[in-house]
mmCIF entry with sequence, helices, sheets and N, C-alpha, C, O atoms, coordinates in Angstrom:
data_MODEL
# 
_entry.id   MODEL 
# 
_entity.id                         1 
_entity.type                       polymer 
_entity.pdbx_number_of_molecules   1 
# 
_entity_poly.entity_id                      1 
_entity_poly.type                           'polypeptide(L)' 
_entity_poly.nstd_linkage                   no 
_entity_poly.nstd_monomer                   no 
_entity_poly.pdbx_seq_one_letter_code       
;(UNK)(UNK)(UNK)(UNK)(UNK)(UNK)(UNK)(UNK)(UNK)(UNK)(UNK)(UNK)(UNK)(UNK)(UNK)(UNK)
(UNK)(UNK)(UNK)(UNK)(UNK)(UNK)(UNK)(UNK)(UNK)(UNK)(UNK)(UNK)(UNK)(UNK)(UNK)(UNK)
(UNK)(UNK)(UNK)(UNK)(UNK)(UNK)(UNK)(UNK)(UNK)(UNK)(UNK)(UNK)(UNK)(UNK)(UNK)
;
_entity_poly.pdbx_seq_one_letter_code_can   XXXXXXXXXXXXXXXXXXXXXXXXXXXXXXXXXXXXXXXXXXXXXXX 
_entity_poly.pdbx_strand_id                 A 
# 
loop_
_entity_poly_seq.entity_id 
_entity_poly_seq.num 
_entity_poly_seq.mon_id 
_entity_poly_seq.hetero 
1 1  UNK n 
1 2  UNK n 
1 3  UNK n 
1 4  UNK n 
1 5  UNK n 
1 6  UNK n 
1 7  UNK n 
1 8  UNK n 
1 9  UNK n 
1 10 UNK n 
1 11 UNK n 
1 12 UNK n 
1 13 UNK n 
1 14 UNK n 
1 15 UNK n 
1 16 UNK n 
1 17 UNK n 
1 18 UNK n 
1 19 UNK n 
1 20 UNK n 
1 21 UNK n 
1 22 UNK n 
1 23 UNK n 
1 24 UNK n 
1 25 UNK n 
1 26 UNK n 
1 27 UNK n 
1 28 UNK n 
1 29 UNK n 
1 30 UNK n 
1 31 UNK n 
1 32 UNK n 
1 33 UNK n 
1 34 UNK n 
1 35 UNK n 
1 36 UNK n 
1 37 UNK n 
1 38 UNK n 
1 39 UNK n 
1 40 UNK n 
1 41 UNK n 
1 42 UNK n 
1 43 UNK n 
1 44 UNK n 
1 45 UNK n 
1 46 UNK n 
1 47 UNK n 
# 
_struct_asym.id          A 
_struct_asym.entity_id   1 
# 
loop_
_struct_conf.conf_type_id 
_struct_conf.id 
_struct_conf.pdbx_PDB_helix_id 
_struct_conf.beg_label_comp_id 
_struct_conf.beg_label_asym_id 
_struct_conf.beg_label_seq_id 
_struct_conf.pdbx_beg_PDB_ins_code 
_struct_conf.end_label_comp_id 
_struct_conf.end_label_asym_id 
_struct_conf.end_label_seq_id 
_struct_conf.pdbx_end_PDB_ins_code 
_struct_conf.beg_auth_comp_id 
_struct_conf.beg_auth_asym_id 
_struct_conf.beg_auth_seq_id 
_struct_conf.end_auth_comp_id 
_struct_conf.end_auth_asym_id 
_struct_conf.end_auth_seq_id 
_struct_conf.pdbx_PDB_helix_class 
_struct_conf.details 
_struct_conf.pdbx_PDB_helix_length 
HELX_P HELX_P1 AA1 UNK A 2  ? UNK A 21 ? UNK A 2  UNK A 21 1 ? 20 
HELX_P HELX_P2 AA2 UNK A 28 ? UNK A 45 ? UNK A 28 UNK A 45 1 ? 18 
# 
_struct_conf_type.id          HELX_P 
_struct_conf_type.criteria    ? 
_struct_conf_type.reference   ? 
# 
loop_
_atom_site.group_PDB 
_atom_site.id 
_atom_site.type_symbol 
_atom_site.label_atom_id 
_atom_site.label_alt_id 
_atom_site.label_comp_id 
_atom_site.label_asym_id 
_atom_site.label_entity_id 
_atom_site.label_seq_id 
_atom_site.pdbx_PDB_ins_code 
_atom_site.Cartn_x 
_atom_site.Cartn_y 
_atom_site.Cartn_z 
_atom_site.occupancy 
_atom_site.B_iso_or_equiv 
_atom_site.pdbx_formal_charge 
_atom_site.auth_seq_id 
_atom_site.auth_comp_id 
_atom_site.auth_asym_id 
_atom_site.auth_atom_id 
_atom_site.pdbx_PDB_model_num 
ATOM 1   N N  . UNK A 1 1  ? -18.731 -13.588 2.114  1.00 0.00 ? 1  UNK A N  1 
ATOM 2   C CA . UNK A 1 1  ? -18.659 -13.791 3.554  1.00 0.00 ? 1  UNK A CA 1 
ATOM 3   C C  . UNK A 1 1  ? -18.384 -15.265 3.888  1.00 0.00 ? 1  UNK A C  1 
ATOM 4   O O  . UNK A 1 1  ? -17.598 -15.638 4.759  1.00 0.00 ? 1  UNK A O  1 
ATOM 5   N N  . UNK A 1 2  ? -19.260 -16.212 2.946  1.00 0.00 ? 2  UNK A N  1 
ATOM 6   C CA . UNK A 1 2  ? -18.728 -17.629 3.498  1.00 0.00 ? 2  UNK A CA 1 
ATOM 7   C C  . UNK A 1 2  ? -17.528 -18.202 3.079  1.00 0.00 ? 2  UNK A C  1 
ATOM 8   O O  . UNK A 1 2  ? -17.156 -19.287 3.525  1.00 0.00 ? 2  UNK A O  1 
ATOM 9   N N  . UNK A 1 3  ? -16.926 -17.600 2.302  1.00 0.00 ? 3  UNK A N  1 
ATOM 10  C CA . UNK A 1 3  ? -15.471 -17.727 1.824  1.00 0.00 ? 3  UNK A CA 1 
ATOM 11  C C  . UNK A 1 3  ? -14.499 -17.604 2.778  1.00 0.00 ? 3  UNK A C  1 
ATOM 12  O O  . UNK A 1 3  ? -13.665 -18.454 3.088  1.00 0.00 ? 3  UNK A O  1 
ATOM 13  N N  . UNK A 1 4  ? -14.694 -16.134 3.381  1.00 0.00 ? 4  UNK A N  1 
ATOM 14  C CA . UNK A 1 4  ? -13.982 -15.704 4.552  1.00 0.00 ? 4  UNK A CA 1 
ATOM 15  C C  . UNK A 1 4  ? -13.944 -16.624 5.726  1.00 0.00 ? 4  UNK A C  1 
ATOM 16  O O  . UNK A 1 4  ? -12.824 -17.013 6.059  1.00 0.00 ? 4  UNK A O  1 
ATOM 17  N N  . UNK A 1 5  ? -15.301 -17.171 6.630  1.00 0.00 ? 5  UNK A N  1 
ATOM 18  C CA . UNK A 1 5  ? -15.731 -17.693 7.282  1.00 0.00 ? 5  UNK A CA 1 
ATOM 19  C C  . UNK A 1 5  ? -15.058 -18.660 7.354  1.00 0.00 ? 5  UNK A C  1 
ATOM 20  O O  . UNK A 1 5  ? -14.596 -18.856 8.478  1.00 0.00 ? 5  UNK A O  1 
ATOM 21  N N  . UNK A 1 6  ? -14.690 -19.673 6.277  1.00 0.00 ? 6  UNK A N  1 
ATOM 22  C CA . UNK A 1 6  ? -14.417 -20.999 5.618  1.00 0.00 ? 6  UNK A CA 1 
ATOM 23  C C  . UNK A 1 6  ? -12.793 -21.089 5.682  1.00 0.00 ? 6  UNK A C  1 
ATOM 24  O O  . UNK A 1 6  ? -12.203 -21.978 6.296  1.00 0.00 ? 6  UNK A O  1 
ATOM 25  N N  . UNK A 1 7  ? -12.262 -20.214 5.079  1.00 0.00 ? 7  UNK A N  1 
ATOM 26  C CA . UNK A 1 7  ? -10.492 -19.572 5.753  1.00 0.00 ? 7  UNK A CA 1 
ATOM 27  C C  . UNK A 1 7  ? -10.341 -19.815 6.946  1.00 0.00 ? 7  UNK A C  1 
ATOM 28  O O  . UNK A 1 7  ? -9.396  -20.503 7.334  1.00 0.00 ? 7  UNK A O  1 
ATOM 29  N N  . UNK A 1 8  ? -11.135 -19.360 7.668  1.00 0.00 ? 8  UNK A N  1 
ATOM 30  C CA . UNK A 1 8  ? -10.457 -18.338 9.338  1.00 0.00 ? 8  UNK A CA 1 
ATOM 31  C C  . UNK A 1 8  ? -11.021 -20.262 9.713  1.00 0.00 ? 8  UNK A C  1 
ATOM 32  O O  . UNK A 1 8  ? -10.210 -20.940 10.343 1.00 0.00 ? 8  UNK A O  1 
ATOM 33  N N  . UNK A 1 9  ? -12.095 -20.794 9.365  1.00 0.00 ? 9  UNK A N  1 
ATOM 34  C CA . UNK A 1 9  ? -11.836 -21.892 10.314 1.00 0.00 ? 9  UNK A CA 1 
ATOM 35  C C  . UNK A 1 9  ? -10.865 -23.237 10.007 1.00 0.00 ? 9  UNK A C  1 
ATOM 36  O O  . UNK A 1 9  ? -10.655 -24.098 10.861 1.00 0.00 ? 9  UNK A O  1 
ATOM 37  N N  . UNK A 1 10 ? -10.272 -23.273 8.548  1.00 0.00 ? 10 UNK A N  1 
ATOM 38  C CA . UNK A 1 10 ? -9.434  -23.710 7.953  1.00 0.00 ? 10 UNK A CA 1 
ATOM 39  C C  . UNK A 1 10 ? -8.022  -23.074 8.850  1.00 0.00 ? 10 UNK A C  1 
ATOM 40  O O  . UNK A 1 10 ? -7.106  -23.841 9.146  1.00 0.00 ? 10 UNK A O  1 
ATOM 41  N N  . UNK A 1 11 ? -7.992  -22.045 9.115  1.00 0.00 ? 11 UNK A N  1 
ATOM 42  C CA . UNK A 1 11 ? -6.736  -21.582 9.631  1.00 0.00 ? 11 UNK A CA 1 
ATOM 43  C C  . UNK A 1 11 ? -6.536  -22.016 11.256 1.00 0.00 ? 11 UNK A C  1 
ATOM 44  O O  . UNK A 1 11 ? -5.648  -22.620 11.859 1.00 0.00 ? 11 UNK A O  1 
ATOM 45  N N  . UNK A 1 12 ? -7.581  -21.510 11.580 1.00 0.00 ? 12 UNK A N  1 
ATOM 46  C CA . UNK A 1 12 ? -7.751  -21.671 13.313 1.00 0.00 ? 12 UNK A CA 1 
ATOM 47  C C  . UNK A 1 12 ? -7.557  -23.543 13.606 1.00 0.00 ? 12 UNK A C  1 
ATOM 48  O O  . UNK A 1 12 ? -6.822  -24.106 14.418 1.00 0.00 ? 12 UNK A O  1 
ATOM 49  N N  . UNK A 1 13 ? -8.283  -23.993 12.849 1.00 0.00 ? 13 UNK A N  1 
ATOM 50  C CA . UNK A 1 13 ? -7.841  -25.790 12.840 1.00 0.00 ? 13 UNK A CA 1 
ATOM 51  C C  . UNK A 1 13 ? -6.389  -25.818 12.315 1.00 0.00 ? 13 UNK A C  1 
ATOM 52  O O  . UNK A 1 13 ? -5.842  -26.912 12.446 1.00 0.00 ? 13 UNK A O  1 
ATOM 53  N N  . UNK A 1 14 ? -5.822  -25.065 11.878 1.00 0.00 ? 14 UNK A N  1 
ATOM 54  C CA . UNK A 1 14 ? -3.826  -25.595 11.027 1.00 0.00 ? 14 UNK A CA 1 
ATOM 55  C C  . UNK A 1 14 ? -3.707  -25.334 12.821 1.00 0.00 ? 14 UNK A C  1 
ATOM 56  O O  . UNK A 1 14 ? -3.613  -26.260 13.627 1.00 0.00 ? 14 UNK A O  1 
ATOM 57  N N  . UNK A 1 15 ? -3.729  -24.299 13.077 1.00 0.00 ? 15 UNK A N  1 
ATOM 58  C CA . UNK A 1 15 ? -2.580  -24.068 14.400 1.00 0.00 ? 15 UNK A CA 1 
ATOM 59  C C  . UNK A 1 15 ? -2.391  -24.971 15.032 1.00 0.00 ? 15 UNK A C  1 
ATOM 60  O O  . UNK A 1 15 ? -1.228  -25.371 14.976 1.00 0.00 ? 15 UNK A O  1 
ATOM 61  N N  . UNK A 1 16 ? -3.174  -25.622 15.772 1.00 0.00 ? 16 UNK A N  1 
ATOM 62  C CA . UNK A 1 16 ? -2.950  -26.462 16.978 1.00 0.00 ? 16 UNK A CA 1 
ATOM 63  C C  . UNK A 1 16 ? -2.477  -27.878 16.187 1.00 0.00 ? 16 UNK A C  1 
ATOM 64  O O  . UNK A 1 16 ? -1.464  -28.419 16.632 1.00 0.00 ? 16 UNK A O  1 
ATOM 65  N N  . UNK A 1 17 ? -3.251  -28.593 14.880 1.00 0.00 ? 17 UNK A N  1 
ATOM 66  C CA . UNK A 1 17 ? -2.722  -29.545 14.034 1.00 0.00 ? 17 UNK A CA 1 
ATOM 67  C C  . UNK A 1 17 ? -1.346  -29.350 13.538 1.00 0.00 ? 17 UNK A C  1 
ATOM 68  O O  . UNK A 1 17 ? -0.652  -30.350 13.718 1.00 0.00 ? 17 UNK A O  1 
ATOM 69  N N  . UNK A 1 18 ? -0.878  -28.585 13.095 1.00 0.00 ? 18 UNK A N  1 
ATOM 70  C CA . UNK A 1 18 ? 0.659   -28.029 13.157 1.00 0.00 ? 18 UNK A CA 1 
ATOM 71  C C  . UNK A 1 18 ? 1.485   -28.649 14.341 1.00 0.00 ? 18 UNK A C  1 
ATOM 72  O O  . UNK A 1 18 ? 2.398   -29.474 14.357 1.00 0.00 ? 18 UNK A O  1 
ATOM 73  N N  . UNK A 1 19 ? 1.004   -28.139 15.062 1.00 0.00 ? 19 UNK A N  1 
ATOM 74  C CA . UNK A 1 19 ? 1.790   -28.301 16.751 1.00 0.00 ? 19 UNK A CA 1 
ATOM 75  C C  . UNK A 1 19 ? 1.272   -29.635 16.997 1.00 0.00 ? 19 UNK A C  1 
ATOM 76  O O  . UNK A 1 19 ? 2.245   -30.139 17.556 1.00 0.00 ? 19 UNK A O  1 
ATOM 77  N N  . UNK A 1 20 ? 0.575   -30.345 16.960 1.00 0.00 ? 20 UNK A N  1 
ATOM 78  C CA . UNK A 1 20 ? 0.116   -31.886 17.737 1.00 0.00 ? 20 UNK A CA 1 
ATOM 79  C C  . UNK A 1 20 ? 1.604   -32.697 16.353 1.00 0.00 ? 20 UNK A C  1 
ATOM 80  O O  . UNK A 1 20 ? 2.425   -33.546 16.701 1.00 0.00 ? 20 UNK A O  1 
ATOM 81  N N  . UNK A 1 21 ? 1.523   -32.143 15.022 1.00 0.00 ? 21 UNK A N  1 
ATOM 82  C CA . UNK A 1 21 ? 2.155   -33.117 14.389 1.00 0.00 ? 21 UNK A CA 1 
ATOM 83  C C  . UNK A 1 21 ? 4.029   -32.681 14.348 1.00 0.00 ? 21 UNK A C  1 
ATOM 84  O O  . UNK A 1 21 ? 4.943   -33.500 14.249 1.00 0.00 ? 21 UNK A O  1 
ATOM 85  N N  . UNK A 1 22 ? 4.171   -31.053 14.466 1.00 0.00 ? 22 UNK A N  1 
ATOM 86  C CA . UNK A 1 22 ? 5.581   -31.551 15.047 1.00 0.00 ? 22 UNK A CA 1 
ATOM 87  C C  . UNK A 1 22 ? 5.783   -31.673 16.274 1.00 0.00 ? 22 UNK A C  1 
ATOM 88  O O  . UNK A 1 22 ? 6.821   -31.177 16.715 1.00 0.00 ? 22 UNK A O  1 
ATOM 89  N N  . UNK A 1 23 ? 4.974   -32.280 17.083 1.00 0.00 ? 23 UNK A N  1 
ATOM 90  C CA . UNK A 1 23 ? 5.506   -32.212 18.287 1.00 0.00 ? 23 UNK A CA 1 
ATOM 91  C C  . UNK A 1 23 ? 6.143   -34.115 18.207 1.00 0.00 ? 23 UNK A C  1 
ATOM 92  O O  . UNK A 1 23 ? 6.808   -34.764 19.014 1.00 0.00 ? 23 UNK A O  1 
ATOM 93  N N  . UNK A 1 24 ? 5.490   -34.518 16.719 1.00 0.00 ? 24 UNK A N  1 
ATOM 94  C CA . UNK A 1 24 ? 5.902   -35.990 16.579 1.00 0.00 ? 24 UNK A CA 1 
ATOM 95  C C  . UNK A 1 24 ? 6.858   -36.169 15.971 1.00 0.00 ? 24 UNK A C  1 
ATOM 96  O O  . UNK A 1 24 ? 7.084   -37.311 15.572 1.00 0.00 ? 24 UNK A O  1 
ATOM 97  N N  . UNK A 1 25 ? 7.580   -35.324 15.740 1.00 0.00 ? 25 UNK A N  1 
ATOM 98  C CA . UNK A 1 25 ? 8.829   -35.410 14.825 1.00 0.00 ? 25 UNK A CA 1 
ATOM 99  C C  . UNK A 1 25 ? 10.126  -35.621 15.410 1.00 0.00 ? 25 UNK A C  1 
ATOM 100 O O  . UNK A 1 25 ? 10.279  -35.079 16.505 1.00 0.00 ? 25 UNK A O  1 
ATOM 101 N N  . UNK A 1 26 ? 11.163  -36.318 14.920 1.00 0.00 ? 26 UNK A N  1 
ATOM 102 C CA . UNK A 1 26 ? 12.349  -36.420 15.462 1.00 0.00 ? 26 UNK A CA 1 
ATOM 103 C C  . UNK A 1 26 ? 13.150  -35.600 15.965 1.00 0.00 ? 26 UNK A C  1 
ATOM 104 O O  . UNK A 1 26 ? 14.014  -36.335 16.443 1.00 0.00 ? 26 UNK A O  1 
ATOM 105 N N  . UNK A 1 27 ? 13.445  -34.536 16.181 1.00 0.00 ? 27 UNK A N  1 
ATOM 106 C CA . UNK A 1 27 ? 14.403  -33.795 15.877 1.00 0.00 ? 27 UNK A CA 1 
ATOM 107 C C  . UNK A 1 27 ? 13.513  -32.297 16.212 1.00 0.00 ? 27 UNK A C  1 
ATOM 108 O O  . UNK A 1 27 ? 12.324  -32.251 15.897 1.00 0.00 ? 27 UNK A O  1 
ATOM 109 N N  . UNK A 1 28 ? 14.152  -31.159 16.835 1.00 0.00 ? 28 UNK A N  1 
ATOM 110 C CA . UNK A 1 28 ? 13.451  -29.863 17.290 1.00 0.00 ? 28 UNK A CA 1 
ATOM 111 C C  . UNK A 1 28 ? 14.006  -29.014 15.996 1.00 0.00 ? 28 UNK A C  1 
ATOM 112 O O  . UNK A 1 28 ? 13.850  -27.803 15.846 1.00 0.00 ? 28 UNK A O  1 
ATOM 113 N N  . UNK A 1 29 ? 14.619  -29.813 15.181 1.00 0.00 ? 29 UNK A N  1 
ATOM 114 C CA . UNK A 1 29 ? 14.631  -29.014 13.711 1.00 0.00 ? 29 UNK A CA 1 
ATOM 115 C C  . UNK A 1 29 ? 12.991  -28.909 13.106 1.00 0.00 ? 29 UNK A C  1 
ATOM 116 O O  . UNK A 1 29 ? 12.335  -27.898 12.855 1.00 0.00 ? 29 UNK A O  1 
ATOM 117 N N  . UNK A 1 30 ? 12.608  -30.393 12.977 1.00 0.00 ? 30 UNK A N  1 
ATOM 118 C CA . UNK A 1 30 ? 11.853  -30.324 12.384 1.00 0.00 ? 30 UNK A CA 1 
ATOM 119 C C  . UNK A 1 30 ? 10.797  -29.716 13.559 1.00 0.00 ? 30 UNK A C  1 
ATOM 120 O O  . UNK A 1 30 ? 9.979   -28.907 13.120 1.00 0.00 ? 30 UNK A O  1 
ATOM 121 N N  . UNK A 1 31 ? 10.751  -29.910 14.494 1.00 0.00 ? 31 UNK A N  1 
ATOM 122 C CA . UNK A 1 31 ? 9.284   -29.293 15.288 1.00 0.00 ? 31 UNK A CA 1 
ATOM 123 C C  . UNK A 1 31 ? 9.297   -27.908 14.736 1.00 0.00 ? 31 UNK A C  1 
ATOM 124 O O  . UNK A 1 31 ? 8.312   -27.472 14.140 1.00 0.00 ? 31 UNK A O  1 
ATOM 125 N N  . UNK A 1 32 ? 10.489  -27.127 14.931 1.00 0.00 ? 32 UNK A N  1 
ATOM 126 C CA . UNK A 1 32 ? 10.377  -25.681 14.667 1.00 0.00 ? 32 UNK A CA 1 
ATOM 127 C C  . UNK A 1 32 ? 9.639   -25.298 13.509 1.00 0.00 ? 32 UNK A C  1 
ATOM 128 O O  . UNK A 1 32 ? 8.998   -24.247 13.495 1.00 0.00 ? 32 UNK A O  1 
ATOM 129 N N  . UNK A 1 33 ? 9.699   -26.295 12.263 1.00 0.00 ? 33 UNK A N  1 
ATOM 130 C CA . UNK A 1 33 ? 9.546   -25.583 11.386 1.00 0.00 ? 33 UNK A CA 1 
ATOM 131 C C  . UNK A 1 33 ? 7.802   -26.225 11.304 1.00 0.00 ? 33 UNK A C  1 
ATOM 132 O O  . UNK A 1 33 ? 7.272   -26.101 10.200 1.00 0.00 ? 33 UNK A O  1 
ATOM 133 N N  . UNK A 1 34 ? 7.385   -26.549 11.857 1.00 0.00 ? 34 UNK A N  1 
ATOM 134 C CA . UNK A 1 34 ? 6.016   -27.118 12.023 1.00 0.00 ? 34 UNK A CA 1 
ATOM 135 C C  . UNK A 1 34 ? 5.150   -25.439 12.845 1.00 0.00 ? 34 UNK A C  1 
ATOM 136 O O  . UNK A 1 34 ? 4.245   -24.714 12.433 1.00 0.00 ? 34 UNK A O  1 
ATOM 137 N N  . UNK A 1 35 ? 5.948   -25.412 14.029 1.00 0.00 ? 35 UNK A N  1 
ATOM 138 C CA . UNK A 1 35 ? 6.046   -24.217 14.835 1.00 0.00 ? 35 UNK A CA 1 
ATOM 139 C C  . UNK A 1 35 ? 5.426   -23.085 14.197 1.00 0.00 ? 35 UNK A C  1 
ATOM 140 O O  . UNK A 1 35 ? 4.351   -22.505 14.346 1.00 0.00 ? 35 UNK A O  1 
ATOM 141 N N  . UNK A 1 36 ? 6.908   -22.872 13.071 1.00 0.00 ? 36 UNK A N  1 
ATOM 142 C CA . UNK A 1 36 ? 6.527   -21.481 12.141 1.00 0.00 ? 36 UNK A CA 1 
ATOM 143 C C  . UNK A 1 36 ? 5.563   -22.163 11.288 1.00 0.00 ? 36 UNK A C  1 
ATOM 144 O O  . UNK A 1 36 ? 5.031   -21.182 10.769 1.00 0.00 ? 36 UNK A O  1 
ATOM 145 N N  . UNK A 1 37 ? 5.306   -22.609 11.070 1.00 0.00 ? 37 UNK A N  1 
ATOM 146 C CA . UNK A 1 37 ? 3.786   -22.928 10.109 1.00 0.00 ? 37 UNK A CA 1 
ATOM 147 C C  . UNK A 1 37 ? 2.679   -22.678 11.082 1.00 0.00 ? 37 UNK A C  1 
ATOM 148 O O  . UNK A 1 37 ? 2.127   -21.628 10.754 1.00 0.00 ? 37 UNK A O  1 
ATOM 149 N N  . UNK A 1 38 ? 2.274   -23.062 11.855 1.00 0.00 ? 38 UNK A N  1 
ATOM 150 C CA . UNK A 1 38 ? 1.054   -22.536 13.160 1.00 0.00 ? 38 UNK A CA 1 
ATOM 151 C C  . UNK A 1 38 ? 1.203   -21.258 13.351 1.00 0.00 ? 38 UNK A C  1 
ATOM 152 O O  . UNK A 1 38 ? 0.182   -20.666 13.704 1.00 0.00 ? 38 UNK A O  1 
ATOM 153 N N  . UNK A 1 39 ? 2.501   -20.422 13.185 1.00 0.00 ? 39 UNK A N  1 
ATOM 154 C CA . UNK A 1 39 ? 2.636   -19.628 13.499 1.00 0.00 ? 39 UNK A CA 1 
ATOM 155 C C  . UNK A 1 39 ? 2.066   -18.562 12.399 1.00 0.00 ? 39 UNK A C  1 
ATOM 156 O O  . UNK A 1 39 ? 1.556   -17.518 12.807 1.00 0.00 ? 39 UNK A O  1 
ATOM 157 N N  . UNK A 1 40 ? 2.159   -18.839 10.980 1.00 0.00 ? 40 UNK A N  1 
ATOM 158 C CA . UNK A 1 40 ? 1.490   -18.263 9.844  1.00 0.00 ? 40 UNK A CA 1 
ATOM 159 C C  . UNK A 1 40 ? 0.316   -18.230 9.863  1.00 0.00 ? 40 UNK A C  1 
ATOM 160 O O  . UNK A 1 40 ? -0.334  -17.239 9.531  1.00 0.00 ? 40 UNK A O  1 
ATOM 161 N N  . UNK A 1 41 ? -0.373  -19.764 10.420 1.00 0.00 ? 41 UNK A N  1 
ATOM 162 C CA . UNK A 1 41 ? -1.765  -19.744 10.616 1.00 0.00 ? 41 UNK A CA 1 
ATOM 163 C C  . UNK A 1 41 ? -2.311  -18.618 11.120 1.00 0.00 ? 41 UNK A C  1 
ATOM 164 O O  . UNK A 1 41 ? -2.969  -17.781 10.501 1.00 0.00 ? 41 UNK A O  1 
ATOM 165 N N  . UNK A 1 42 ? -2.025  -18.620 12.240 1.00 0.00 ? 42 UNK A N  1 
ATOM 166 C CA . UNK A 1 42 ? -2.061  -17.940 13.198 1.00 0.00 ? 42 UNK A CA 1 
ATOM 167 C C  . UNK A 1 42 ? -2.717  -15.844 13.081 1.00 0.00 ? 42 UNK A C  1 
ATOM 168 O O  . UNK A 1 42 ? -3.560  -14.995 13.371 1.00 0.00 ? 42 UNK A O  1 
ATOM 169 N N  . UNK A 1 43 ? -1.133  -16.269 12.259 1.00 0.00 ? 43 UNK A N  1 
ATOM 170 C CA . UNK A 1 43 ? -1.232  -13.899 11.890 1.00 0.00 ? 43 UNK A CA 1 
ATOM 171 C C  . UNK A 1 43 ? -2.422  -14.335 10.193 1.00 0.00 ? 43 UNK A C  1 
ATOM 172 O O  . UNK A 1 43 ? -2.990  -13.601 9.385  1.00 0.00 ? 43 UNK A O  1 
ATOM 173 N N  . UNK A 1 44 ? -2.335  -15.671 10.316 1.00 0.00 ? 44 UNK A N  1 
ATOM 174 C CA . UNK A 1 44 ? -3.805  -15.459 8.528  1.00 0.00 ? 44 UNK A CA 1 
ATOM 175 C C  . UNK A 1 44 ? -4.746  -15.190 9.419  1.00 0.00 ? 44 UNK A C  1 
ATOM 176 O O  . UNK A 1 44 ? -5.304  -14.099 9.307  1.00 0.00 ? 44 UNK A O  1 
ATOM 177 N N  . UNK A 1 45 ? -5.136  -16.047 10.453 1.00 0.00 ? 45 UNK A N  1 
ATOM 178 C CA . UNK A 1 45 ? -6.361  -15.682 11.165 1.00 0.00 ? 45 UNK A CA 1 
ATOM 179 C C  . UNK A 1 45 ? -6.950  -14.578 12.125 1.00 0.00 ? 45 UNK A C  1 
ATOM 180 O O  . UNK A 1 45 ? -8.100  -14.269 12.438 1.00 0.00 ? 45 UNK A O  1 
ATOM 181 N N  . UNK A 1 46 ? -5.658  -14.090 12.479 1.00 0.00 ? 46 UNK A N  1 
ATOM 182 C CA . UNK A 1 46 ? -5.571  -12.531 12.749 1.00 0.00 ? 46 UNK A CA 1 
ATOM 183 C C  . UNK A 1 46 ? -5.623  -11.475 11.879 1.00 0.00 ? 46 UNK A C  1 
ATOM 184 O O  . UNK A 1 46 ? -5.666  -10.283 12.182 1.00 0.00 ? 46 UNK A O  1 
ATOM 185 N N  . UNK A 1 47 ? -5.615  -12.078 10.529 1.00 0.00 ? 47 UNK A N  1 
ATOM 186 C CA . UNK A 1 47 ? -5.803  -11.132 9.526  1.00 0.00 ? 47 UNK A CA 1 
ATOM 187 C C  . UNK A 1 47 ? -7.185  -10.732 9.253  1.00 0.00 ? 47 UNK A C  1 
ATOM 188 O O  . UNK A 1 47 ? -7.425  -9.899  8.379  1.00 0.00 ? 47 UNK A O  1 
# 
């Protein structure tokens, strides 16, 4: 159980850190792909 626990708040902290750091990036190439990474977070922590 604390394994699990320890994931989901590891995951739930990527999303929004994802997005604060490409939102610093040059280029909406690179934001996107910051994007789809929050976005993985995201369906892990919905998992």
């Amino acid at each position: 159980m604390f394994n699990l626990t320890n994931q989901m708040n590891k995951s739930a902290v990527s999303i929004p850190s994802n997005i604060a750091e490409g939102s610093a990036k040059s280029s909406d190439k690179h934001f996107k792909v910051f994007l789809e990474t929050s976005l993985g977070s995201a369906f892990e922590w919905g998992t």
